[in-house]
C-alpha positions as CSV (number, residue, x, y, z in Angstrom):
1,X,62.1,89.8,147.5
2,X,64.0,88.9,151.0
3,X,66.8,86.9,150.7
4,X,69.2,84.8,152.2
5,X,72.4,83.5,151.5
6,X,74.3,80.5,153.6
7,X,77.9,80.1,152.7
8,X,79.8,83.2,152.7
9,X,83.2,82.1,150.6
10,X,84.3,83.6,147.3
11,X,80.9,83.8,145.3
12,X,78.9,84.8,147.9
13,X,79.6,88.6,147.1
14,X,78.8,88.6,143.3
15,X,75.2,86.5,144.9
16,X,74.9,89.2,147.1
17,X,75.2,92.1,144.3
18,X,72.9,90.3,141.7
19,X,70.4,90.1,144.9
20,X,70.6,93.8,144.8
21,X,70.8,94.6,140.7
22,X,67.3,92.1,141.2
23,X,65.8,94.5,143.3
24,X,65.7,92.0,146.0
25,X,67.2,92.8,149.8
26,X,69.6,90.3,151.6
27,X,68.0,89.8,154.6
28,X,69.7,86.8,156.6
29,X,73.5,86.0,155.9
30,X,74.7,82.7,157.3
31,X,78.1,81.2,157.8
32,X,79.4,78.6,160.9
33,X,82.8,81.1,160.9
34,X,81.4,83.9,163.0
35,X,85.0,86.1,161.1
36,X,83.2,85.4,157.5
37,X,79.7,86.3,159.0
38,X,81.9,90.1,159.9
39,X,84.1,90.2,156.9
40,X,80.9,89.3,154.4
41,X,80.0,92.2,156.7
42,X,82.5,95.0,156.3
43,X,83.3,94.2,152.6
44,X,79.8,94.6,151.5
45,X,78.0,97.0,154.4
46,X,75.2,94.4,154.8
47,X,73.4,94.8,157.8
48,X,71.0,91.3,157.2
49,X,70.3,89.3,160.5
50,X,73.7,87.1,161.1
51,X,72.9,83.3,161.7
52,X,75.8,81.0,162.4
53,X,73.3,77.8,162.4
54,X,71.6,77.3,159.1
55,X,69.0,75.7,160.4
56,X,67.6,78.6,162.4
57,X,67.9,80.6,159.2
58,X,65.4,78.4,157.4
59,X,63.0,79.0,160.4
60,X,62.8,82.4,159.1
61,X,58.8,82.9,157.2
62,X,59.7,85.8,155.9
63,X,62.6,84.9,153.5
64,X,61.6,83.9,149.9
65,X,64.5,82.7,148.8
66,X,67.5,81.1,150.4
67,X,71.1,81.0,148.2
68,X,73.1,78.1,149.0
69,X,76.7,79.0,148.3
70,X,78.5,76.6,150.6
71,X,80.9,73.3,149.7
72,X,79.1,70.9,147.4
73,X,78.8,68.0,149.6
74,X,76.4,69.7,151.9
75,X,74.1,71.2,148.8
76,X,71.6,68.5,148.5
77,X,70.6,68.6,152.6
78,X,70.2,72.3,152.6
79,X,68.2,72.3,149.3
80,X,65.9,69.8,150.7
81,X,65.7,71.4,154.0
82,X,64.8,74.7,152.6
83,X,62.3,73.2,150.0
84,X,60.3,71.4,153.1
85,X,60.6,74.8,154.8
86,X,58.9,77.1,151.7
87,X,61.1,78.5,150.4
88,X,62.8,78.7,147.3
89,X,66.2,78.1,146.3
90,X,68.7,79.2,144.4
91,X,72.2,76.8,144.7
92,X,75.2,77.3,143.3
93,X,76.6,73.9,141.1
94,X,76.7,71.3,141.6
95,X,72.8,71.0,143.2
96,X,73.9,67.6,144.2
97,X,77.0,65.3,144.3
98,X,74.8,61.7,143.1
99,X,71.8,60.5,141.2
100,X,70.0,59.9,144.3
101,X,70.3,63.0,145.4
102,X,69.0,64.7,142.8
103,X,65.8,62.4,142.6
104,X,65.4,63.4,146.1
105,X,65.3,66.8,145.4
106,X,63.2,66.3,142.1
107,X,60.6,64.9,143.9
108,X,60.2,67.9,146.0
């Protein structure tokens, strides 16, 4: 399993470690603070392709799955994104901040 993780705050550690304890390999970080993208680095020795533009993350075939760990009002346009691009997803809560949202996503 390659992975991905956008948002690299608090919890995107203990994603990265469970990635790992899954068997999986982090393959594409992503954050739009180029210091998070090298402290994510040199906290956890991951050497994944660095993206500061999410979008050009989601380009990337080869991931299967894309963690979303960033601020909950930009959850719901990075789910659907990387839904339209193939790939499945795995976002922390809240998936969405309204009802419309979420039927968005649903009927993905």
């Amino acid at each position: 399993m390659r992975a991905a993780i956008i948002g690299l705050g608090a919890i995107s550690t203990t994603h990265y470690g469970a990635i790992g304890r899954a068997g999986g390999a982090v393959a594409a970080i992503c954050d739009v603070d180029e210091a998070k993208l090298a402290a994510f680095r040199e906290k956890t020795g991951c050497a994944a392709t660095g993206y500061t533009d999410w979008h050009a993350l989601l380009r990337d075939e080869s991931l299967d799955v894309i963690h979303i760990c960033t601020p909950h009002y930009l959850h719901a346009e990075m789910v659907i994104e990387a839904l339209l691009a193939g790939h499945h997803v795995l976002c922390e809560k809240p998936l969405c901040i309204n009802y419309a949202q979420a039927e968005e996503i649903a009927r993905l």
